[in-house]
C-alpha positions as CSV (number, residue, x, y, z in Angstrom):
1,X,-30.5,-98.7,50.1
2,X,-32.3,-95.3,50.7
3,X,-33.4,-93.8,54.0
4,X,-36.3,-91.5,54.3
5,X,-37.2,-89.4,57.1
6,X,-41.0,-89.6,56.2
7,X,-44.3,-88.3,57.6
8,X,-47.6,-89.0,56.2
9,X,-49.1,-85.9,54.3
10,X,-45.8,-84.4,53.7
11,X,-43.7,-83.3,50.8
12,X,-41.8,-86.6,51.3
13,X,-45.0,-88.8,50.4
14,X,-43.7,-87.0,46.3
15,X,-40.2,-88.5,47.3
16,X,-41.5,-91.9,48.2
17,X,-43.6,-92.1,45.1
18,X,-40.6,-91.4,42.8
19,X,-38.7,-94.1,45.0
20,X,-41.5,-97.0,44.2
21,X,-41.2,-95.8,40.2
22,X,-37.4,-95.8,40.3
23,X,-38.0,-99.5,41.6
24,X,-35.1,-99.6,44.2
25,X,-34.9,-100.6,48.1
26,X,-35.7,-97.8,50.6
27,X,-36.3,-97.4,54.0
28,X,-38.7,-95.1,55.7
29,X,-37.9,-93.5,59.3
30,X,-40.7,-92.6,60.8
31,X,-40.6,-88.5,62.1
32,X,-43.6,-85.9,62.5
33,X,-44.1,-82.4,60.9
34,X,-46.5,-81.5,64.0
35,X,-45.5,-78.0,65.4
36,X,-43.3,-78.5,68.9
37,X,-42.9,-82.0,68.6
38,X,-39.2,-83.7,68.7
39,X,-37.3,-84.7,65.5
40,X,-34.9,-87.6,65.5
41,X,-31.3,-86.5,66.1
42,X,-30.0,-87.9,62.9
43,X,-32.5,-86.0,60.7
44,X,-31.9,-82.5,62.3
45,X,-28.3,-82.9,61.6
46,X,-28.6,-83.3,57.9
47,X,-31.5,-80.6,57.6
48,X,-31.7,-78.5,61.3
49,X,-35.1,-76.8,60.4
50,X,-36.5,-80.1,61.1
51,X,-38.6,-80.6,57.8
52,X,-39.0,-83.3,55.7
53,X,-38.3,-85.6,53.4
54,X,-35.3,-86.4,54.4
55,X,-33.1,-88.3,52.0
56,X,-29.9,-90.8,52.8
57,X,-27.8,-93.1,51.1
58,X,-24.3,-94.5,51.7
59,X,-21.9,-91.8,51.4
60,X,-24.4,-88.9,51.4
61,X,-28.0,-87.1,52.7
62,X,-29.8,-84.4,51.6
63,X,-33.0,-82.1,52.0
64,X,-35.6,-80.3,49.8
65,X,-38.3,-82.2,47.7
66,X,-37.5,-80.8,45.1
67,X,-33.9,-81.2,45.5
68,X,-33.9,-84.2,46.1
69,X,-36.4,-85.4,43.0
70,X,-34.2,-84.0,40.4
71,X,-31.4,-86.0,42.1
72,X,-32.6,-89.6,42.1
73,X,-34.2,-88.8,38.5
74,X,-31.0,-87.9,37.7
75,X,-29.3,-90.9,39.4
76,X,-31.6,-93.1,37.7
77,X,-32.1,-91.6,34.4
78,X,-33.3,-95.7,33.1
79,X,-36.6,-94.8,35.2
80,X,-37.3,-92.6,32.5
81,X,-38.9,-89.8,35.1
82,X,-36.9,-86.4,33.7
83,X,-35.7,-85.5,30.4
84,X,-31.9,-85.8,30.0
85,X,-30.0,-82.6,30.8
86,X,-29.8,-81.8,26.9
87,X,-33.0,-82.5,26.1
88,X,-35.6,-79.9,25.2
89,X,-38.0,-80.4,27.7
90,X,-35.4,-80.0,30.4
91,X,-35.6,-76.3,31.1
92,X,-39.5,-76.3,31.4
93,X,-38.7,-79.8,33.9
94,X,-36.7,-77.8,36.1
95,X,-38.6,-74.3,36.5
96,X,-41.6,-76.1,37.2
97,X,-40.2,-78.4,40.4
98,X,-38.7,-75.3,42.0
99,X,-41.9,-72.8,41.0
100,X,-43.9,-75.7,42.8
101,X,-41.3,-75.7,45.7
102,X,-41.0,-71.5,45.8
103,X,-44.3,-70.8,44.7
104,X,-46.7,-73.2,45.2
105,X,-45.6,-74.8,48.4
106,X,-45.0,-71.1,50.1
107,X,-48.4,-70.6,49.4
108,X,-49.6,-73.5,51.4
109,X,-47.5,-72.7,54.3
110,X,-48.7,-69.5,54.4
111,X,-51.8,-71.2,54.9
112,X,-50.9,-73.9,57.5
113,X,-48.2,-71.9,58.9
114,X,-49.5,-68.8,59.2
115,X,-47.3,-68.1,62.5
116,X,-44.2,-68.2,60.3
117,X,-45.2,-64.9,58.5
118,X,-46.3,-62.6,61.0
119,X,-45.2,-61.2,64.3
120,X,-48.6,-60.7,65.7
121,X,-51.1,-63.5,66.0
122,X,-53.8,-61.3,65.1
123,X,-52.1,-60.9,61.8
124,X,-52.7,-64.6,60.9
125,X,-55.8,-64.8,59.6
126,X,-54.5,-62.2,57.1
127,X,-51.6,-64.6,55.8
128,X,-53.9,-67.4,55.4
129,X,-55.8,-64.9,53.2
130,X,-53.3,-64.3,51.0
131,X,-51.8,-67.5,51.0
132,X,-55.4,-69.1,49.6
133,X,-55.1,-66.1,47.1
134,X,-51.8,-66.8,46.3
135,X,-52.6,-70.5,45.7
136,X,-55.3,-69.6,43.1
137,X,-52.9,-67.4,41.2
138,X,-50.0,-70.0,41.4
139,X,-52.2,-72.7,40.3
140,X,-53.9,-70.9,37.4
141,X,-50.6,-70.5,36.4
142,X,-49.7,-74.5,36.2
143,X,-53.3,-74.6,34.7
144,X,-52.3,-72.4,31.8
145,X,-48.8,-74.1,31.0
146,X,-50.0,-77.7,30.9
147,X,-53.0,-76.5,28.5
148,X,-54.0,-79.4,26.2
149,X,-51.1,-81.5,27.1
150,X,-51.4,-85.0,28.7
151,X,-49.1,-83.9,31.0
152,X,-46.8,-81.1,32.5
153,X,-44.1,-81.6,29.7
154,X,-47.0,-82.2,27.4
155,X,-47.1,-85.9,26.3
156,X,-44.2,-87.1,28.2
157,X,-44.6,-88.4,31.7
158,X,-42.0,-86.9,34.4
159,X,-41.8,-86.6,38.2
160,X,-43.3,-83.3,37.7
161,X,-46.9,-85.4,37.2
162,X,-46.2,-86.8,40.4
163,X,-44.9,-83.2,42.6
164,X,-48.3,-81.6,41.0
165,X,-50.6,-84.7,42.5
166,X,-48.7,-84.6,45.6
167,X,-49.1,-80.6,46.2
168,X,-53.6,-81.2,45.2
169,X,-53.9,-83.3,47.9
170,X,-52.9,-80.3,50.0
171,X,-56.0,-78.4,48.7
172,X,-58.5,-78.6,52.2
173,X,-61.9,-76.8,52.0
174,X,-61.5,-76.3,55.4
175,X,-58.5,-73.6,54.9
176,X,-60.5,-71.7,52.5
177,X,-58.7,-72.9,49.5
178,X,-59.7,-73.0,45.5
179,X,-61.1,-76.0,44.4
180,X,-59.3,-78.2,42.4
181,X,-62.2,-77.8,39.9
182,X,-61.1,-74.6,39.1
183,X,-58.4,-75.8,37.1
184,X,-58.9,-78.4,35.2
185,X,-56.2,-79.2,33.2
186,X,-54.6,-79.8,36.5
187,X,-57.0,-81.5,37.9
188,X,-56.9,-84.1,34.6
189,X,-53.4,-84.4,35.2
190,X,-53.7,-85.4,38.9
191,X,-56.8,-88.1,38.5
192,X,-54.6,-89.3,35.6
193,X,-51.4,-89.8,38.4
194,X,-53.7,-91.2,40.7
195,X,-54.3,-94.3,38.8
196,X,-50.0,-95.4,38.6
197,X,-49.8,-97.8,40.9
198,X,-46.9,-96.4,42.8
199,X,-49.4,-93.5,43.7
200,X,-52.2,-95.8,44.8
201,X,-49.7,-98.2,47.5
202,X,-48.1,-94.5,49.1
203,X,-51.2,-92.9,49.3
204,X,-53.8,-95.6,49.9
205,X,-56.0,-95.0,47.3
C-alpha cells in the first residue's frame, strides 16, 4: 500500500489523482502547507523542506510531484498513463512534467510565496508581479504545444492531462492572475480532465 502526505489544494491532490487511475490501495496522512505550521516528523525526514506530496511504500519514500508521477507511471506502466520509455511521445512526456514543475509551479510560488524571493517585504508585491507575468508566458507556452491536439501528447491521454488540470485550479483572480480563458487549448484540455472520474472523487467536483 501507498502513503501520502496530502494537503488539500496541493501538488499532491495530482498525485492522488494518478493513484485512483492506477487503481491500487493508498493511504492519505493528513499534513498542512500553511506557512509556520508543524509537519509530521515522519514527512520532514523523507523531504526536510516540509512540502508536499509526500510519497511511501514498503522499502522506499520519495518527494517531488513530478518525481514522483513519472515513478508510479512507470511502476505501473498497465495504467496506460505515460508512453513507454522507447516510445516517441516519451521525450515531449517528460519535458513537459518538469517545465510544469520548474516553470509553471515557480511561477505560482512566486505568487503565493512571494517572501521566498525577496529580502525586503516591500519587494513582494513586485514578485507577485512577475510571477502572474511569468504564469501568462509559461502557460501560452503549454497553449501553443498542445495546439489542435485532444491532449498534451496529442491524442493520447497521459498523466500530463492530469498535472495541467491540477496546476488551473491554481489560477485565483484574486492574485492577479491570467484567466484560464486566455488559453484555450488548455483550458479544453482541463474541462475535458475534469469529467474522469478519478478527478471528480479527489476534487469534489
Amino acid at each position: 500500500m501507498y502513503k501520502l502526505y496530502y494537503a488539500t489544494g496541493s501538488a499532491s491532490m495530482g498525485v492522488r489523482v494518478v493513484l485512483e487511475d492506477i487503481g491500487v490501495p493508498y493511504e492519505l496522512l493528513d499534513t498542512t502547507i500553511e506557512p509556520g505550521e508543524p509537519r509530521p516528523d515522519a514527512q520532514l525526514a523523507v523531504n526536510p523542506n516540509g512540502w508536499v506530496p509526500v510519497l511511501l511504500w514498503d522499502g522506499g519514500a520519495m518527494y517531488e510531484a513530478a518525481a514522483i508521477t513519472v515513478f508510479l507511471c512507470d511502476r505501473h506502466p498497465e495504467a496506460g498513463l505515460a508512453p513507454a520509455v522507447d516510445a516517441p511521445e516519451r521525450a515531449q512526456f517528460l519535458q513537459t512534467l518538469v517545465y510544469f514543475s520548474n516553470t509553471v509551479q515557480t511561477a505560482y510560488q512566486q505568487t503565493y510565496y512571494p517572501d521566498r524571493f525577496v529580502e525586503d517585504a516591500a519587494l513582494e508585491a513586485d514578485a507577485v508581479r512577475r510571477g502572474c507575468r511569468r504564469l501568462r508566458e509559461s502557460w501560452g507556452v503549454i497553449d501553443r504545444q498542445i495546439g489542435e491536439g485532444r491532449w498534451v501528447l496529442g491524442e493520447r491521454f497521459s498523466a500530463a492531462d492530469i498535472y495541467l488540470y491540477m496546476l488551473t485550479t491554481w489560477l485565483s483572480d484574486a492574485k492577479g492572475h491570467p484567466q484560464l480563458a486566455e488559453f484555450p487549448n488548455v483550458a479544453r484540455v482541463a474541462g475535458a480532465v475534469a469529467e474522469r472520474e478519478s478527478v471528480q472523487r479527489v476534487y469534489g467536483i
